[in-house]
C-alpha positions in Angstrom: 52.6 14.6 59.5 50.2 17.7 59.8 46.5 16.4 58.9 45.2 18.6 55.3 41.6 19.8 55.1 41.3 16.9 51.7 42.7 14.5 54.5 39.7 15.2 57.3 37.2 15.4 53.6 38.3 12.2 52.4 38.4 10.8 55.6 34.7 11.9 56.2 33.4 11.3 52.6 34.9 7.4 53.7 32.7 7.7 56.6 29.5 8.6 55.1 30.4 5.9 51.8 30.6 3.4 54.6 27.4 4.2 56.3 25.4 4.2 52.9 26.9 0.9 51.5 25.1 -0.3 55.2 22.4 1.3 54.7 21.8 -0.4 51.1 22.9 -3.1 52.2 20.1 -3.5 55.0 17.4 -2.1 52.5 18.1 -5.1 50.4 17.6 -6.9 53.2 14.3 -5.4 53.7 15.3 -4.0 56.8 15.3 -7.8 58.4 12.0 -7.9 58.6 10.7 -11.1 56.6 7.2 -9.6 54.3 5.0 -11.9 56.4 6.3 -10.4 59.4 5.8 -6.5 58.7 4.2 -4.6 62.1 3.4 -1.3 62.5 6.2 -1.0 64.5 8.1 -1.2 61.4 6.2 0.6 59.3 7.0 3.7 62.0 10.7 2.6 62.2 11.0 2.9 58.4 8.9 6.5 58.7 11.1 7.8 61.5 14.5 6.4 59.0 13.1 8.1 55.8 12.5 11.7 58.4 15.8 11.5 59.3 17.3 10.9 55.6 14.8 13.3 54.1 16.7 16.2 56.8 20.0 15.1 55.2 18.5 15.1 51.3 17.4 18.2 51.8 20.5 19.7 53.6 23.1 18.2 50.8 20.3 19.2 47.6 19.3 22.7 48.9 15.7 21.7 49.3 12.9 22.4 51.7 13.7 23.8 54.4 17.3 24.7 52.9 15.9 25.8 49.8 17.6 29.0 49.0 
């Protein structure tokens, strides 16, 4: 059977569900870092996380650098 373009979307849209619900998921988690265990390190892990989601935010809402 010949693959549809709403195939490949749904198929991707899946993709991207998945990797959020993993994403929240850790988040809940705090990241697994335990509060009386929070370094730097993690501070700039979290910072280099929310860059890289901010790039995406903006790219899917049409805002900063996208902004129209």
């Amino acid at each position: 059977m010949r693959r549809t373009a709403l195939d490949a979307y749904i198929s991707r849209k899946t993709e991207i569900d998945t990797m959020l619900a993993r994403l929240t998921a850790l988040s809940d988690d705090h990241f697994s870092v335990a509060p009386d265990e929070v370094t730097w390190a993690d501070v700039g892990t979290l910072a280099h996380y929310a860059e890289l989601l901010k790039r995406i935010t903006y790219s899917a809402f049409k805002e900063g650098e996208h902004a129209e």
